[in-house]
PAKE-317468 format. One record per atom (N, C-alpha, C): residue number from 1; x, y, z. Coordinates in steps of 0.1 Angstrom, whole numbers, plus 2048, in hexadecimal, padded with zeros to 3 digits. Layout:
residues N
nr,c1,c2,c3
NUM,X,Y,Z
...
//
This chain:
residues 263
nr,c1,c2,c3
1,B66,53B,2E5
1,B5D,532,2DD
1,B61,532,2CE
2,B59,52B,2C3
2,B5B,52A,2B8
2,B5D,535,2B1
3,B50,53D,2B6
3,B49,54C,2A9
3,B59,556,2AE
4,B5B,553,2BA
4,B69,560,2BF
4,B70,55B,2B8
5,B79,54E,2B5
5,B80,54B,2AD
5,B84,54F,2A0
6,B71,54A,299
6,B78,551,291
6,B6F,560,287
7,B6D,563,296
7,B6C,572,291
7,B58,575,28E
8,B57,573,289
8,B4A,573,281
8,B43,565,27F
9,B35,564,283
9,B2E,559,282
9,B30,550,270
10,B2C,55D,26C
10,B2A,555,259
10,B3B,551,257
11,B42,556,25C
11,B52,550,252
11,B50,545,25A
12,B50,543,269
12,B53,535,26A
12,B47,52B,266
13,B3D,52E,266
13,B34,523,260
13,B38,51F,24E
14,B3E,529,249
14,B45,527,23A
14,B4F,51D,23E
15,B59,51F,244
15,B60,519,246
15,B61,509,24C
16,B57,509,257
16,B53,4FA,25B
16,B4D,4F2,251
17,B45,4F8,248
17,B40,4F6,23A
17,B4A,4EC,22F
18,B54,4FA,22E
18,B5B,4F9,220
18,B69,4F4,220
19,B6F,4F6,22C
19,B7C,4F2,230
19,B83,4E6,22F
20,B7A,4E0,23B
20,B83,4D6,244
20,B8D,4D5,248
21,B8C,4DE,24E
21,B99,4E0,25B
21,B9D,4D3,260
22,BA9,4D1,260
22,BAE,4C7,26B
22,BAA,4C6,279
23,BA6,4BA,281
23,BA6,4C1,290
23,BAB,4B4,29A
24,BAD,4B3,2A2
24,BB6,4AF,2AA
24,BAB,4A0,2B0
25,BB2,499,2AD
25,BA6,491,2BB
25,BB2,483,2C0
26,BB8,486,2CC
26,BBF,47D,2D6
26,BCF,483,2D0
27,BD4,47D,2C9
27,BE1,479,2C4
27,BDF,478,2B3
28,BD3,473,2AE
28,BD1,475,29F
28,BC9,480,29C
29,BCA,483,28B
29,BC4,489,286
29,BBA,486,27E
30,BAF,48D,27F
30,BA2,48A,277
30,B9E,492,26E
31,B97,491,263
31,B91,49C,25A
31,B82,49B,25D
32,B7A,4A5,25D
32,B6D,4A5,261
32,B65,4A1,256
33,B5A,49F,25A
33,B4E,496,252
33,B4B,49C,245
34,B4B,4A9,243
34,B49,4B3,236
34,B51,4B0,22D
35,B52,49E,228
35,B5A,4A0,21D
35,B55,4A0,210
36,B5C,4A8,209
36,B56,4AA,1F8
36,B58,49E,1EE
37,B4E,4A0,1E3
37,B4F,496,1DA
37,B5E,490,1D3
38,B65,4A0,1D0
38,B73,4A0,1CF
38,B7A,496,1D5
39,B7A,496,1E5
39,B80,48E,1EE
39,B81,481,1EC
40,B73,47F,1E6
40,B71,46F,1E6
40,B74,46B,1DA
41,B73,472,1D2
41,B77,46C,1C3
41,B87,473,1BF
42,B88,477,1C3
42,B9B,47C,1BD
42,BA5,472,1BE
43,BA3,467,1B7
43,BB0,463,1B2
43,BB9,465,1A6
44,BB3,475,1A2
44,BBA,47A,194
44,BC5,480,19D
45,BD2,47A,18D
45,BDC,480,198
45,BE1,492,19A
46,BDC,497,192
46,BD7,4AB,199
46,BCB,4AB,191
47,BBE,4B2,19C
47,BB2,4B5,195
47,BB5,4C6,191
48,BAD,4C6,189
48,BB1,4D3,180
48,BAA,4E0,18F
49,BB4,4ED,18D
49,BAE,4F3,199
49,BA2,4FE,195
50,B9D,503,19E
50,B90,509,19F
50,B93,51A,199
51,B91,51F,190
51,B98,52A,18B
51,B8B,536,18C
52,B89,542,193
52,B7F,54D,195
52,B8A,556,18E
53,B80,55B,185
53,B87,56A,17E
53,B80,577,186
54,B8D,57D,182
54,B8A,58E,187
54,B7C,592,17D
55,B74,597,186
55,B68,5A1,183
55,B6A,5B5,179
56,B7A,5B5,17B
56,B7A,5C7,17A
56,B89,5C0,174
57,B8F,5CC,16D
57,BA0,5C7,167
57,BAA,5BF,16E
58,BAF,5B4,169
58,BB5,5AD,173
58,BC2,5B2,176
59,BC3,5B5,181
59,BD2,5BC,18A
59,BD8,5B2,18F
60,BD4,5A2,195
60,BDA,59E,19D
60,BD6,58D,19E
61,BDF,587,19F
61,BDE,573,1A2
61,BDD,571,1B1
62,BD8,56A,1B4
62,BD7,560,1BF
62,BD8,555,1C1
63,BDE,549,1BD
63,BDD,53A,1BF
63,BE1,53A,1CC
64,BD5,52C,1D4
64,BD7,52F,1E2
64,BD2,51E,1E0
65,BD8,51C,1EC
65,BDB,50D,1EA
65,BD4,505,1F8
66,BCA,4FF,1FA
66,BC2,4FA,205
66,BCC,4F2,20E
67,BC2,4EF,21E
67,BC7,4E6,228
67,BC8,4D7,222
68,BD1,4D0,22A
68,BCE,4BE,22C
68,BC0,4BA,22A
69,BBC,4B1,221
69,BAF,4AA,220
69,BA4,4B4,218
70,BA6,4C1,216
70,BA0,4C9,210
70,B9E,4C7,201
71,B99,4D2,1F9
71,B9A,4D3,1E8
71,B97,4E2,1E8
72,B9A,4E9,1DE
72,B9D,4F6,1DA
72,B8B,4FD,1DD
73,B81,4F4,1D8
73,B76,4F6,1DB
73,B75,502,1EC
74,B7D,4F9,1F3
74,B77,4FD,202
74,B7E,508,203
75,B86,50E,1F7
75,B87,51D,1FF
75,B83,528,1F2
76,B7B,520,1E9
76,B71,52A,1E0
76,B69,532,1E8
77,B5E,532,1F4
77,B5B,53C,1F5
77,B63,546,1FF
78,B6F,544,201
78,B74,555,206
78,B79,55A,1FC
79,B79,555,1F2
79,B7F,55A,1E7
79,B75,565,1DC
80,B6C,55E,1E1
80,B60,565,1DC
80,B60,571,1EA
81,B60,56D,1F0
81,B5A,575,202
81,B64,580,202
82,B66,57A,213
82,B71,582,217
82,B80,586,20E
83,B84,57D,207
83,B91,582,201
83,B8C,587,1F0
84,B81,587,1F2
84,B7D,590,1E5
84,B7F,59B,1DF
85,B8E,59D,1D0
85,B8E,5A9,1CE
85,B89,5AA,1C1
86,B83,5B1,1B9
86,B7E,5B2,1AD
86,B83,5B1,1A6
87,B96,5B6,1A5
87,BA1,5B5,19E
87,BA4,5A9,19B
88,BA4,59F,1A5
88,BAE,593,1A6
88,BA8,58A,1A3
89,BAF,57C,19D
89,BAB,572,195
89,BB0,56A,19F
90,BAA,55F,1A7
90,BAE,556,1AD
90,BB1,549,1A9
91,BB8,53D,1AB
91,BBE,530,1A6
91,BBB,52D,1B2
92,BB4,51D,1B5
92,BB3,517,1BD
92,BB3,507,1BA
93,BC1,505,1B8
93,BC6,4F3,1B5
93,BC0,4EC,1C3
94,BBC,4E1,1C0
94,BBC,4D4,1C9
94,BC6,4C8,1C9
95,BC9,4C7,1D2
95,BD8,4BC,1D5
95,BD2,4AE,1CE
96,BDF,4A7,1C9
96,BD7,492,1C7
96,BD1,490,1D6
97,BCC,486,1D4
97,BCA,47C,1E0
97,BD1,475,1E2
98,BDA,473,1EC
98,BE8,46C,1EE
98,BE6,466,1FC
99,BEE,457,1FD
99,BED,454,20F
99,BF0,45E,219
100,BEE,460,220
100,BF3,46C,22D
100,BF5,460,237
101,C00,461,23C
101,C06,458,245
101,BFD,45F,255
102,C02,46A,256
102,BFA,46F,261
102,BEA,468,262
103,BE5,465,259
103,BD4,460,259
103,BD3,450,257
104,BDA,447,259
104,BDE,43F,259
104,BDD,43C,24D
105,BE6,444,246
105,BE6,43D,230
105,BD9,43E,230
106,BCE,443,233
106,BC1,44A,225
106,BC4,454,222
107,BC1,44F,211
107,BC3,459,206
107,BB8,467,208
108,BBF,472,20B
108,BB6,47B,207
108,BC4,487,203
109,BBC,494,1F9
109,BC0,49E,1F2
109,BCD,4A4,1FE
110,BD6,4A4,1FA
110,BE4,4A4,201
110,BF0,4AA,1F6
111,BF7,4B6,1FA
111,C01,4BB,1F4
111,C09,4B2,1F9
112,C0F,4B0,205
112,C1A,4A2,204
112,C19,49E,211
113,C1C,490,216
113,C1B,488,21F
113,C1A,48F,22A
114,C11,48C,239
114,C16,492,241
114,C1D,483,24F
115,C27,489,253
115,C2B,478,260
115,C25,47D,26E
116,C29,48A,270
116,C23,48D,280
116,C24,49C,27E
117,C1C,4A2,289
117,C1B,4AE,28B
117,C24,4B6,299
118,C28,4AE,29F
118,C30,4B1,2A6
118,C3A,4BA,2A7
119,C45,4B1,29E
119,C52,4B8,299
119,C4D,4B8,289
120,C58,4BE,281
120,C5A,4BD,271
120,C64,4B6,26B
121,C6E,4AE,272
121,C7C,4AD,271
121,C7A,4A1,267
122,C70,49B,265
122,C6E,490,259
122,C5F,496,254
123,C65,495,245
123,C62,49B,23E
123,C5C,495,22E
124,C53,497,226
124,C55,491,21A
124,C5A,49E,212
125,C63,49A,20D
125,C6C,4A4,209
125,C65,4A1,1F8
126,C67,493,1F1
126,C60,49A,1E3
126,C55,497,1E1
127,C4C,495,1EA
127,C3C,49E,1E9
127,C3C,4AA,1E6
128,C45,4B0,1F3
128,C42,4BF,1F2
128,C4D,4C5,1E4
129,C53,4BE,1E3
129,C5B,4C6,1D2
129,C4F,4C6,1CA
130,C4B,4B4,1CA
130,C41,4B3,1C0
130,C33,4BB,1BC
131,C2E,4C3,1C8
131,C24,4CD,1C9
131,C2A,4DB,1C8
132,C38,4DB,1CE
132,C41,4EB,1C8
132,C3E,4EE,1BA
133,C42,4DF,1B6
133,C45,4E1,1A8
133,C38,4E5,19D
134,C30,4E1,1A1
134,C1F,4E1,19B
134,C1A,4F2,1A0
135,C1D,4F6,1AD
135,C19,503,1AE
135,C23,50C,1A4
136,C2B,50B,1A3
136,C38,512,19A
136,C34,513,188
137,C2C,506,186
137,C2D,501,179
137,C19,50C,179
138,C13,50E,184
138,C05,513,181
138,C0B,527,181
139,C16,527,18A
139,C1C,537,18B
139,C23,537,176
140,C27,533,173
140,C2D,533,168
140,C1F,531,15B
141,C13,526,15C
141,C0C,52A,155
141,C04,539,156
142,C03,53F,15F
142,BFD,54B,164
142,C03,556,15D
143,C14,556,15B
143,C19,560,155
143,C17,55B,148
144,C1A,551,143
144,C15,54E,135
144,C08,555,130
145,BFC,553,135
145,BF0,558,135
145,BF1,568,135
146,C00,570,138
146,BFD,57C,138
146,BFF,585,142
147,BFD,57B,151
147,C01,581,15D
147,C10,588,15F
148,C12,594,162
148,C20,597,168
148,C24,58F,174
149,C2C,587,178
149,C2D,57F,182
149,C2C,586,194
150,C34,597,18F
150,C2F,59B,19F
150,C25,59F,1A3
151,C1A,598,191
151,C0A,599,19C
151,C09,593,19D
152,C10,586,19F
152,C09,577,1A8
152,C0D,576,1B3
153,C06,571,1B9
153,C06,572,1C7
153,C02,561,1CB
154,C09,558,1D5
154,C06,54E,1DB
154,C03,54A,1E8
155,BFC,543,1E9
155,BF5,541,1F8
155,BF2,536,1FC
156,BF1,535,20A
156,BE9,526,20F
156,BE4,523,220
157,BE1,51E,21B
157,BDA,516,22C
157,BE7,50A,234
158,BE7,50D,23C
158,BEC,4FD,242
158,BF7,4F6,23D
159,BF4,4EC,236
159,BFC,4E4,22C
159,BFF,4EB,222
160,BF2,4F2,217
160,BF0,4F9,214
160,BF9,508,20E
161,BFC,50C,21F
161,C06,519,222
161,C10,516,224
162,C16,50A,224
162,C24,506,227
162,C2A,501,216
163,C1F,4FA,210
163,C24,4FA,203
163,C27,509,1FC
164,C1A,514,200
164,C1E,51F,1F8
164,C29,527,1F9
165,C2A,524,20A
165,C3A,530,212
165,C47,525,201
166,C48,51B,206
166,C51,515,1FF
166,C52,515,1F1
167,C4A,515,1EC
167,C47,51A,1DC
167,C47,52A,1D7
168,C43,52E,1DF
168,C44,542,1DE
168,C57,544,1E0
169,C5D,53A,1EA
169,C6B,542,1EC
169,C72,53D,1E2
170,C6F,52F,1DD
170,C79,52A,1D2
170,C76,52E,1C5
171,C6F,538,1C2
171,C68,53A,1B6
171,C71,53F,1AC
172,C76,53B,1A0
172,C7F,543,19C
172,C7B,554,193
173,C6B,557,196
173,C67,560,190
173,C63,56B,19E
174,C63,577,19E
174,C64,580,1A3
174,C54,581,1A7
175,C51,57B,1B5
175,C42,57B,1B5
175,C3C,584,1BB
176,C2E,589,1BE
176,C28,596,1C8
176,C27,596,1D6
177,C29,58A,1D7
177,C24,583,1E4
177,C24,574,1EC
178,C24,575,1F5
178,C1E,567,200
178,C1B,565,207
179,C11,55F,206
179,C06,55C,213
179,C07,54D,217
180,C05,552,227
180,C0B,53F,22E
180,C01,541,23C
181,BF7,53D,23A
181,BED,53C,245
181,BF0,52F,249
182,BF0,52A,25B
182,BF1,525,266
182,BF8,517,25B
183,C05,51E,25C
183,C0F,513,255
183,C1D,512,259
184,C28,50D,256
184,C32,50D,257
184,C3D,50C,24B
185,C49,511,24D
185,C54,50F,241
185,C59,502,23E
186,C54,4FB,237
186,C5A,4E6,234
186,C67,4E9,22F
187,C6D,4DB,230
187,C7D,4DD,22D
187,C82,4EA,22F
188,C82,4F1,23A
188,C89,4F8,23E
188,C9C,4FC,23A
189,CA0,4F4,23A
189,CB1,4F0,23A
189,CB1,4F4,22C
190,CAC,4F8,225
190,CAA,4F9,214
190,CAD,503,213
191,CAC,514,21D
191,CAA,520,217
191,CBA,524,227
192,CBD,52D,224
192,CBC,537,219
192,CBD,536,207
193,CC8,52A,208
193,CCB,529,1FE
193,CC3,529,1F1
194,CB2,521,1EF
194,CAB,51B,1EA
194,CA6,52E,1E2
195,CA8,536,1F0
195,C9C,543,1E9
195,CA8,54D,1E4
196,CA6,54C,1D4
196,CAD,558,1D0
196,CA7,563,1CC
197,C9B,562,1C3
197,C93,56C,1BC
197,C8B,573,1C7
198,C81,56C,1CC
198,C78,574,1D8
198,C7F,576,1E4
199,C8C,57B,1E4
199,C92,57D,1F5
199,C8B,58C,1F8
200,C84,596,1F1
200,C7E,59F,1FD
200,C6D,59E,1F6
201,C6B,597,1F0
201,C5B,594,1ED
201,C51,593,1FA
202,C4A,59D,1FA
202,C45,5A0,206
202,C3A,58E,20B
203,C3E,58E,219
203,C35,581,21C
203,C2C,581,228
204,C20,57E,229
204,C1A,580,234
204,C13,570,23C
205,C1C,574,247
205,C17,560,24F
205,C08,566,25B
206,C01,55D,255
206,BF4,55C,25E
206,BFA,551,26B
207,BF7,551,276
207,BF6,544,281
207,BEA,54C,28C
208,BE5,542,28D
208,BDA,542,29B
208,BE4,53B,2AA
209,BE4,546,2B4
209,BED,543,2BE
209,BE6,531,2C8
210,BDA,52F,2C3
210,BD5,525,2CB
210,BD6,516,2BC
211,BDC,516,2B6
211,BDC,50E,2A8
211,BDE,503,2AE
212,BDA,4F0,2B3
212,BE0,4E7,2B7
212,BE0,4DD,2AC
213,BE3,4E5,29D
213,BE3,4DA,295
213,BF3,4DD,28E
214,BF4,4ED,288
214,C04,4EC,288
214,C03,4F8,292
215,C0F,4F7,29C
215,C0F,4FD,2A7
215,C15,50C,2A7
216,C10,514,2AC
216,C15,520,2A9
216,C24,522,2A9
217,C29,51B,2AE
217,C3A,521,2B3
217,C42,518,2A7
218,C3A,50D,29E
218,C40,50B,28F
218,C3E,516,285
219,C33,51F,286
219,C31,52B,27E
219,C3B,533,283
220,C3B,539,28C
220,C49,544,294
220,C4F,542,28F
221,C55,530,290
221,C65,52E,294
221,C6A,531,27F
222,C5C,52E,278
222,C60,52C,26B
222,C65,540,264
223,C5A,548,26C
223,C56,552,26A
223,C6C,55B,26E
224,C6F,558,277
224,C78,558,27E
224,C87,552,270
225,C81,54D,26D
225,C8C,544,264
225,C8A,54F,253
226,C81,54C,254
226,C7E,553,244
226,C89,561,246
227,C82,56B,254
227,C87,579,256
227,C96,57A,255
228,C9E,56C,257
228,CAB,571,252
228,CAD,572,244
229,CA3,56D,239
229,CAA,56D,22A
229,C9F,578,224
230,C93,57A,229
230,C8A,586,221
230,C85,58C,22F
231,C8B,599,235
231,C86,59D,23E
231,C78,5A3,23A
232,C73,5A6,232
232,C65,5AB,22B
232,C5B,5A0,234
233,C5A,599,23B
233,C57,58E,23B
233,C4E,595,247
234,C3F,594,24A
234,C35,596,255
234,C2D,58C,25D
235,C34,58A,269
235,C29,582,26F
235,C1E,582,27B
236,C0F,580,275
236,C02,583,27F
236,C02,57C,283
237,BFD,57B,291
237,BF8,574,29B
237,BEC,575,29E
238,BE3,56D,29F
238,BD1,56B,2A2
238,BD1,567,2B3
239,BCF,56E,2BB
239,BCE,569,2CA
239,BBE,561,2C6
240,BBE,551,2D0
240,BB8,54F,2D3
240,BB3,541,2C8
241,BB8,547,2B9
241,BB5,53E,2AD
241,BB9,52D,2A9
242,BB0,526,2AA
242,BB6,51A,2A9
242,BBD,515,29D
243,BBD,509,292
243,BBD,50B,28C
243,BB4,50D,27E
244,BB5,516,278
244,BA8,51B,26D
244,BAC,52E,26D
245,B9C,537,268
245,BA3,541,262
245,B99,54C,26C
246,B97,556,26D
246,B8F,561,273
246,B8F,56E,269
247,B86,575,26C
247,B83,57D,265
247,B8B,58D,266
248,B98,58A,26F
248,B9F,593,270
248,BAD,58E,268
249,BAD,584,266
249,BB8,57D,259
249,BB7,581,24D
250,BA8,57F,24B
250,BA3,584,23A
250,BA4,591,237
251,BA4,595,243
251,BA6,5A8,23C
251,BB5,5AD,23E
252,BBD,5A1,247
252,BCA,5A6,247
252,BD0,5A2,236
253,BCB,594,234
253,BCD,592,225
253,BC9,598,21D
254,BBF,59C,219
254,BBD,5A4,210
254,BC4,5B4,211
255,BC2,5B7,21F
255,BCD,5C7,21B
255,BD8,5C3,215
256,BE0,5B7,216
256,BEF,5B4,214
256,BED,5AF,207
257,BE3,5AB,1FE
257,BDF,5AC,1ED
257,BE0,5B7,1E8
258,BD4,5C1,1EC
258,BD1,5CC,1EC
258,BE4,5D8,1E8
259,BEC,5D4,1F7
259,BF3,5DD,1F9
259,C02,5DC,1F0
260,C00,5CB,1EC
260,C0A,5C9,1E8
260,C07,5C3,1D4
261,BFF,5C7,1D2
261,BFA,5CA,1C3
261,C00,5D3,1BA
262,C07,5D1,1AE
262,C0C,5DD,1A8
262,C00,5E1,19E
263,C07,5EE,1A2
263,BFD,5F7,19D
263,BFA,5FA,190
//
């Protein structure tokens, strides 16, 4: 059922809430009815992101970057919640609203085009530069601000986690971390070559083994790909999890904050 999935009754009610998970219906994809004001009004072209400061000395960054059709909003409260550390200062950007070809061209909050979920082999190649490049340019104001760069740390969901794997490897600054929940590696053909600075930057890939929106064996096969250029590289597996998060992810993420924080 749902609550097994994902673990605990209150995270998934957060989640059905705050999200908006992608979910499958025939051959197309839908976004569910919980959509935010954001949604509907974002035709700015980047809305400024959702910024939570640390509570106690700040040790550590987080910019973490939401699903398809989302806004940084929907993953404020685990940020507060479950991935809650007193230390860490979280960044939470929201994508433009751009056509999604997948949704038949409506505009909603999209790091870059999606065509099908099937395969990956077409691609929008500079969307995703164009959102690399904006996560890179928010990793670079952070150290400006003061941050040492191997306390930032990048993350994401989905779409999300496929922009962060790709923007954490090409990073030219030596970063703490990356986080890539139920995602995949885009423009793949890019790396080894693309990752020179973070080739052993520790990285942890979330996938739920029942995912039918990106399929588990595009997380493997990416997870698989990464390990020949940063073997540092960990990947969980969620038996049972569709697509979305459970409450045995959040504590795998946070130990991997936690563990990989300088001291």
């Amino acid at each position: 059922g749902i609550n097994a999935e994902y673990g605990e009754k209150s995270v998934h009610e957060r989640f059905m809430l705050k999200t908006r998970l992608i979910s499958l219906v025939k051959d197309s994809v839908k976004i569910g009815s919980c959509i935010s004001r954001t949604f509907l009004s974002a035709e700015m072209s980047q809305p400024e992101p959702i910024v939570i400061d640390p509570s106690a000395d700040h040790k550590g960054t987080l910019i973490f970057l939401h699903g398809l059709g989302d806004t940084g909003h929907g993953w404020s409260d685990a940020m507060y919640g479950e991935l809650s550390i007193d230390t860490y200062k979280y960044i939470l950007p929201t994508a433009p609203a751009i056509p999604v070809t997948l949704n038949m061209g409506m505009k909603m909050p999209a790091w870059y085009d999606i065509f099908t979920l099937s395969e990956f082999d077409r691609e929008d190649g500079p969307g995703i530069k164009k959102s690399v490049s904006y996560i890179h340019q928010l990793i670079d104001t952070e150290i400006s601000n003061g941050t040492p760069s191997e306390s930032i740390f990048v993350g994401g969901f989905s779409q999300g986690g496929a922009i962060a794997l790709y923007a954490g490897l090409t990073c030219q600054k030596k970063l703490g971390g990356i986080i890539a929940m139920s995602c995949y590696l885009p423009l793949r053909n890019d790396f080894p070559a693309s990752c020179t600075t973070n080739k052993d930057t520790p990285i942890l890939m979330c996938h739920g083994s029942s995912d039918p929106v990106v399929q588990f064996r595009f997380g493997q096969m990416s997870s698989i790909l990464i390990n020949g250029f940063n073997p540092t590289i960990k990947f969980k597996t969620y038996p049972g999890l569709a697509h979305g998060a459970c409450a045995e992810e959040f504590r795998d993420i946070k130990q991997f904050l936690t563990q990989n924080t300088p001291k």
